[in-house]
C-alpha positions as CSV (number, residue, x, y, z in Angstrom):
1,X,6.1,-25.1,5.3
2,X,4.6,-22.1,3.2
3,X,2.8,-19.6,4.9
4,X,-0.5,-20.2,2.7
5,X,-0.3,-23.9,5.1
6,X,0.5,-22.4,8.0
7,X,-1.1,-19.2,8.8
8,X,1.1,-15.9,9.1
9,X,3.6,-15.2,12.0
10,X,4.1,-19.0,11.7
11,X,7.7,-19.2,10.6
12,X,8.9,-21.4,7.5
13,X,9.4,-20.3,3.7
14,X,6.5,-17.5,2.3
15,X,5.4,-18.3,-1.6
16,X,5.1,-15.2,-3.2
17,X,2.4,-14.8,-5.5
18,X,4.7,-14.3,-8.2
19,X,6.5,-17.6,-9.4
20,X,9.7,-15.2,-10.5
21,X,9.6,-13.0,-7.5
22,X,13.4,-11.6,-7.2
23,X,15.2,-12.6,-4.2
24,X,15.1,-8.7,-2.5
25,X,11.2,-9.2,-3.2
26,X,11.1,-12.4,-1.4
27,X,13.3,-11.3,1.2
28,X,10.9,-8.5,2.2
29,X,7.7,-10.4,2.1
30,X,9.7,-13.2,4.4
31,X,10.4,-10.3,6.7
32,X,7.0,-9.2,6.9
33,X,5.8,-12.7,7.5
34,X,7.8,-13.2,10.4
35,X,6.9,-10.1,12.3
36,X,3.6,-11.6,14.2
37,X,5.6,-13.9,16.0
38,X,8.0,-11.4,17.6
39,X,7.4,-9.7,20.9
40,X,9.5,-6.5,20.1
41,X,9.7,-4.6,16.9
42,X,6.7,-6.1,15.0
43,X,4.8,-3.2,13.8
44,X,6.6,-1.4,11.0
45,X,5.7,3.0,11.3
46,X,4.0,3.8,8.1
47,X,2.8,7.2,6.6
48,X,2.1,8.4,3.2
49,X,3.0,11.9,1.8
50,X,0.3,12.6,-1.0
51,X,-0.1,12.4,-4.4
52,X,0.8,14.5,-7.4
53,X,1.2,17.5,-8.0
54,X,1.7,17.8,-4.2
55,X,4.1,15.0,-3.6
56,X,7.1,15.7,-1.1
57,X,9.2,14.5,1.9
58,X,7.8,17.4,4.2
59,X,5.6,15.4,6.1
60,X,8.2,12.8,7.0
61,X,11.2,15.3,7.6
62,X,8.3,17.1,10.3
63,X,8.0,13.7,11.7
64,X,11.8,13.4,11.6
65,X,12.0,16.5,13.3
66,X,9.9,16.5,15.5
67,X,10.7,12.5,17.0
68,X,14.1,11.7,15.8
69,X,12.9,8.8,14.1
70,X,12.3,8.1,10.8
71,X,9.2,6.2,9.7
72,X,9.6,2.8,8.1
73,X,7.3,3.0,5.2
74,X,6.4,5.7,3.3
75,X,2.6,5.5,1.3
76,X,3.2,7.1,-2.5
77,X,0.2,7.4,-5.6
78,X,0.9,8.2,-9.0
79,X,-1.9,10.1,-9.3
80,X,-3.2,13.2,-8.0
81,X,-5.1,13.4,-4.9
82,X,-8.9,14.5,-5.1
83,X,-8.4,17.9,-3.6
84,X,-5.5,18.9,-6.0
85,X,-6.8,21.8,-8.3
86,X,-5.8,20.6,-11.9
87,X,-7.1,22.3,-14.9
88,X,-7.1,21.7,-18.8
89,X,-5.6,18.5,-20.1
90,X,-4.3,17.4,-16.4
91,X,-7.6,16.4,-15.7
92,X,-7.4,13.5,-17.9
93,X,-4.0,12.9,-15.6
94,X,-1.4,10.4,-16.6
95,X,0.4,8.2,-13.7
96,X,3.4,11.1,-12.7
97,X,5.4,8.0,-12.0
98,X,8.6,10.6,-12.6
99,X,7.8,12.5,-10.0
100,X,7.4,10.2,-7.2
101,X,9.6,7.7,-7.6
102,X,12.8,9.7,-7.3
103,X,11.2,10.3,-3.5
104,X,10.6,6.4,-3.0
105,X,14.4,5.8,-5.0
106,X,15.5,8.3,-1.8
107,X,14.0,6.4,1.2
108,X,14.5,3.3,-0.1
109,X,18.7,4.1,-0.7
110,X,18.0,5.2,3.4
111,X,16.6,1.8,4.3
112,X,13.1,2.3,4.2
113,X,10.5,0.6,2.2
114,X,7.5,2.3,0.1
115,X,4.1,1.4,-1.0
116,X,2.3,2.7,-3.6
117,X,-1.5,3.2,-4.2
118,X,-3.3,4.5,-7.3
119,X,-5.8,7.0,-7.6
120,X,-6.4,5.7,-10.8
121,X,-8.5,8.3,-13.8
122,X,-11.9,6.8,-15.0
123,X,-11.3,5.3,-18.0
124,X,-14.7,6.2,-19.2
125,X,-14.9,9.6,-18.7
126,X,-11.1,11.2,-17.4
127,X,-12.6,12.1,-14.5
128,X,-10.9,11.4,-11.2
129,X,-11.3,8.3,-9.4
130,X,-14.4,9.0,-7.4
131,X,-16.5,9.4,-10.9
132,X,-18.1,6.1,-10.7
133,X,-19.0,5.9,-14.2
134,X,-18.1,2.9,-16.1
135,X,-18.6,-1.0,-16.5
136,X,-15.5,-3.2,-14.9
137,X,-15.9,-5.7,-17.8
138,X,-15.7,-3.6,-20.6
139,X,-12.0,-2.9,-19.6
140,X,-11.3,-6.7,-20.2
141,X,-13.6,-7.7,-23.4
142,X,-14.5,-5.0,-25.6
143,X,-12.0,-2.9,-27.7
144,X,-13.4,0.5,-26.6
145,X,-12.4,4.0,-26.2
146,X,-12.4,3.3,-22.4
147,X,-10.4,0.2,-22.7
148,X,-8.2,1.6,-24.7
149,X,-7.6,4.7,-22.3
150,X,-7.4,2.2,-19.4
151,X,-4.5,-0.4,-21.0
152,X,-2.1,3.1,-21.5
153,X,-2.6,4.0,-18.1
154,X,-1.5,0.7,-16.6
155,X,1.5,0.8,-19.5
156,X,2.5,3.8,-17.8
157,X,2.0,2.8,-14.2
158,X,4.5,-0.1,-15.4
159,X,6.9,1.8,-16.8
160,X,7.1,4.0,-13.3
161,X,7.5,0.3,-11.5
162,X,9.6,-0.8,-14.1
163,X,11.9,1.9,-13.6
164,X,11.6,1.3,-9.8
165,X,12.7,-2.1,-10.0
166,X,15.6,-1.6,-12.1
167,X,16.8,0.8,-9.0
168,X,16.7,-2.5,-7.1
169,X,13.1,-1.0,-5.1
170,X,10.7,-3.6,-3.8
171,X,7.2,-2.1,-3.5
172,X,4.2,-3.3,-1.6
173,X,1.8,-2.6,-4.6
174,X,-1.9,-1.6,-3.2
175,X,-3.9,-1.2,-6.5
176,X,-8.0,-0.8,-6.9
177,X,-7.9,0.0,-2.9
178,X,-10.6,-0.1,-1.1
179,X,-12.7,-2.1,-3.2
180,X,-15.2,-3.1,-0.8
181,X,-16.1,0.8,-1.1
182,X,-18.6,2.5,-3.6
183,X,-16.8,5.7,-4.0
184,X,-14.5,4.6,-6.9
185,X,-14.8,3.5,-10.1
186,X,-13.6,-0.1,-9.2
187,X,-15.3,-0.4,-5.9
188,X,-18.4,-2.2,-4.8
189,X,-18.9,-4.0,-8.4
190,X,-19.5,-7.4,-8.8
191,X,-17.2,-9.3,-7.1
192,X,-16.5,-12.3,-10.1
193,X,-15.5,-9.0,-12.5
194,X,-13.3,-7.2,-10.0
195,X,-11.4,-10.1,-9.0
196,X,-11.4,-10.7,-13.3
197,X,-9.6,-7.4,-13.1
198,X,-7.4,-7.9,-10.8
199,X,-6.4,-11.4,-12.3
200,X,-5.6,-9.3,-15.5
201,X,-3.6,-6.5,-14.2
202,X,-1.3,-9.0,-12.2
203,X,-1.0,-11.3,-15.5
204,X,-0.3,-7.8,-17.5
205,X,2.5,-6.7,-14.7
206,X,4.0,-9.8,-14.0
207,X,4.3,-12.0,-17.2
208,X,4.0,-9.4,-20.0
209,X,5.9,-6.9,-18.4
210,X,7.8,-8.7,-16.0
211,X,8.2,-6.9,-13.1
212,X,9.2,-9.1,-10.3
213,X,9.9,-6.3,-7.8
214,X,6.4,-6.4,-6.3
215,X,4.3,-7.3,-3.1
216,X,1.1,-7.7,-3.8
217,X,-1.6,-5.6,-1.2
218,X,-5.3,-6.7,-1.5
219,X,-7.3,-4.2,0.5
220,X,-11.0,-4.3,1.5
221,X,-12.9,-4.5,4.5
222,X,-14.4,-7.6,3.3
223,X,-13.0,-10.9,1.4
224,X,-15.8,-10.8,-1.1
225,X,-13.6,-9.8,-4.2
226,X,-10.4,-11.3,-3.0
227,X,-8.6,-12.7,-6.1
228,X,-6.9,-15.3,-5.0
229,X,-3.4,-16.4,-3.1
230,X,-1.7,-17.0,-6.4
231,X,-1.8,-13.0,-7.1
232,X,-2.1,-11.5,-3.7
233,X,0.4,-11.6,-1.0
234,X,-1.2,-10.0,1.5
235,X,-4.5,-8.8,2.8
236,X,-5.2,-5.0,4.6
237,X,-8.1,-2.9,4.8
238,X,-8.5,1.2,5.6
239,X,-9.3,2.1,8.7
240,X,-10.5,5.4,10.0
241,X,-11.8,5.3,13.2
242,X,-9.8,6.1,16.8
243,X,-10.2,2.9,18.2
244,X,-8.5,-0.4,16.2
245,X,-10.8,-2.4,18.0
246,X,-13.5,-1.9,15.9
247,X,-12.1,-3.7,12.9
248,X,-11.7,-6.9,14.5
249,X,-14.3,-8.8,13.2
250,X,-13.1,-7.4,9.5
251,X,-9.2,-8.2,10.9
252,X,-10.8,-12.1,11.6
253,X,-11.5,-12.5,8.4
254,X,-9.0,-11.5,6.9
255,X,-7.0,-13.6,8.6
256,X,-8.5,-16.5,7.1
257,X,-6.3,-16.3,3.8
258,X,-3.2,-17.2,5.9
259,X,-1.4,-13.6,4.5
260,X,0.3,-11.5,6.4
261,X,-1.9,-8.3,7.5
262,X,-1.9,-4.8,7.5
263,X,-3.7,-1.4,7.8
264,X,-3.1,-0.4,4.7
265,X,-4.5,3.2,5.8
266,X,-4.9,4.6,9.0
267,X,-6.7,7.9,10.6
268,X,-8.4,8.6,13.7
269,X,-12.0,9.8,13.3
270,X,-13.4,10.4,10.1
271,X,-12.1,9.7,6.4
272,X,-13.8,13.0,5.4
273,X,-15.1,16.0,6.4
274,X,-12.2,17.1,8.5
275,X,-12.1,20.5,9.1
276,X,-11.0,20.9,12.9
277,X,-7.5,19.5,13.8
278,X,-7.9,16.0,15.4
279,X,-5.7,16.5,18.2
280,X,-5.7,12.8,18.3
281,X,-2.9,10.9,20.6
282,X,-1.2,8.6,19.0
283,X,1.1,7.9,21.9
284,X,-0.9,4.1,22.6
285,X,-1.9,3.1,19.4
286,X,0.8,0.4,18.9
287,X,-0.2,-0.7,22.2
288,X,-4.1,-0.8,21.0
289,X,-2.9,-2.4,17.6
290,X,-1.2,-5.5,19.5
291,X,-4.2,-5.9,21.8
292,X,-6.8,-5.8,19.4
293,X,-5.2,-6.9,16.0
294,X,-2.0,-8.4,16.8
295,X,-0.9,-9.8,13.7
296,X,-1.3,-6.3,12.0
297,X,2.7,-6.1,10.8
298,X,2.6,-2.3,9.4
299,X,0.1,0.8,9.5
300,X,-0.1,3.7,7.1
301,X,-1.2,7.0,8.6
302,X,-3.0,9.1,5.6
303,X,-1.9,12.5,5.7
304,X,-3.3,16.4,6.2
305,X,-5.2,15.8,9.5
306,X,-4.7,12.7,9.8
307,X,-0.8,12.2,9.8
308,X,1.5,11.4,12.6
309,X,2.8,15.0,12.0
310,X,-0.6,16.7,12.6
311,X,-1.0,15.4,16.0
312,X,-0.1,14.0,19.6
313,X,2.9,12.0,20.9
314,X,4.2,10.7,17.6
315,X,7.2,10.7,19.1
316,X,5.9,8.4,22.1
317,X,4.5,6.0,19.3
318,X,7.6,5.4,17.4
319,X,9.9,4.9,20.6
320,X,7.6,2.0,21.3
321,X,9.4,-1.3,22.1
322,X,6.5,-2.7,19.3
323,X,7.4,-0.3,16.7
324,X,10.2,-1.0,13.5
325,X,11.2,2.2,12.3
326,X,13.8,2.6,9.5
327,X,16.8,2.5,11.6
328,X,15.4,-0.7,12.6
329,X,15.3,-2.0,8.7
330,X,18.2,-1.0,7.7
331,X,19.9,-3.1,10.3
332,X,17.6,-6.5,10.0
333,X,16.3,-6.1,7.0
334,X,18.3,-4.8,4.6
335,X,21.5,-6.5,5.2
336,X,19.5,-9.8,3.6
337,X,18.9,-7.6,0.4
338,X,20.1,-7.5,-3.2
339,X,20.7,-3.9,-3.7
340,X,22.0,-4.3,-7.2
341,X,19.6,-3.6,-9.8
342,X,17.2,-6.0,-10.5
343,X,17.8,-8.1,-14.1
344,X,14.6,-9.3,-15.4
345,X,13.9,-12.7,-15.8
């Protein structure tokens, strides 16, 4: 029975979204699929580690460090973050796709898996993402400077999977994130374009340049510009607030595509504004996750203040008997893997 039929956590076979989905890519998503129905290790550790130019292993080695464990997913972007201080030409920034993935290439050779999100620069203007500027439909009717500018940044963004997936990496792909949200150039448009968009970029990754080494992460607080099951393979949303509770009603609905779930970013308090440290506990929150969203199968901490290395009892949250970690992968999960590089179909 596939998973779209019978709901997530469900058992049975999982249809990827992509037809030609390699077997390591399959095997993951399978994986993932299977968590909700588990009493133990269910919850895979997540947390990402920045952007370009500032793009390292620090936070996780701290974490490392600090707990013993290492976390199960790491969260990458090709692009730089909004606080990085880039001048001249970078400001029209490329995907730096060379400098992260040797990083992901590293933790995946470990046994740990990697997602990527993109920060992506307006097409319109070269601005950063949070420059809102633009129409979504010019990118996909009209042969303009901005469409041009956008097509070479998803040809590069392909090449940096593309490189990924001959190293054998699958990658839980999160593009346009937070969609639901006006604070990007993709987000809060009308909902028939953006899913248009997305429809085009997973055509574009998948057939034209056939990369088969993906999971594909829709992510919004709301279902509104979900594309479709045959080009997303799970569902998330962001999530910065202390309690998980909260997002239940948004969990609920997400639910209703019968994907598996996940917080694709996680931070206690605020998403901005942070200048005191959080001092947060994380110690319960895999406990608060299973009684509020169960089904939730990984969680991404952001980073700076909000990270599992900037705060309390880390070490308490990835002992928990919930919790995967990537000890815990490279012993169930990765044995079922095809390492080898993947050939392209």
């Amino acid at each position: 029975m596939l998973l779209s039929l019978a709901g997530p956590g469900r058992g049975g076979d999982v249809a990827p979204a992509d037809a030609s989905a390699s077997a390591s890519t399959r095997a993951v998503l399978q994986y993932l699929a299977s968590l909700p129905q588990r009493t133990e290790k269910k919850l895979l550790s997540g947390q990402f580690v920045s952007g370009y130019p500032e793009v390292t292993l620090a936070t996780v080695e701290k974490i490392h460090k600090e707990t013993g464990e290492w976390v199960a997913l790491l969260g990458f972007d090709y692009y730089a973050p909004k606080s990085a201080r880039l001048v001249g030409l970078e400001e029209r920034k490329p995907a730096r796709w060379e400098v992260v993935n040797p990083l992901i290439k590293a933790h995946w050779k470990e046994g740990g898996l990697a997602t990527i999100n993109l920060h992506m620069t307006n097409p319109w203007t070269g601005n950063n993402a949070w420059d809102k500027t633009g129409d979504l439909a010019e990118l996909m009717t009209a042969d303009t400077g901005a469409s041009r500018f956008y097509r070479r940044q998803l040809a590069m963004i392909a090449d940096g999977l593309d490189d990924l997936q001959k190293a054998g990496v699958v990658v839980l792909f999160r593009p346009f994130h937070e969609i639901n949200g006006g604070w990007f150039w993709w987000g809060a448009k009308d909902p028939e374009t953006t899913k248009r968009l997305w429809r085009a970029m997973f055509q574009y990754l998948t057939v034209e340049r056939r990369l088969h080494n993906l999971i594909w992460v829709y992510n919004s607080r709301t279902m509104l510009h979900y594309p479709g099951d045959d080009c997303a393979d799970m569902t998330s949303f962001d999530l910065y607030h202390d309690d998980p509770a909260m997002a239940k009603q948004a969990y609920d609905e997400a639910l209703t595509a019968r994907k598996p779930f996940a917080l694709g970013e996680y931070g206690p308090g605020r998403a901005t504004k942070v200048t005191a440290p959080l001092d947060y506990d994380y110690g319960p929150f895999a406990q608060r996750i299973g009684a509020s969203i169960p089904q939730t199968v990984y969680f991404l901490c952001w980073s700076g203040p909000w990270g599992l290395d900037a705060n309390r009892n880390a070490g308490r949250l990835l002992n928990d008997p919930l919790v995967v970690n990537r000890d815990d992968l490279q012993r169930d999960l990765f044995p079922k893997l095809s390492i080898a590089p993947m050939e392209k179909r």
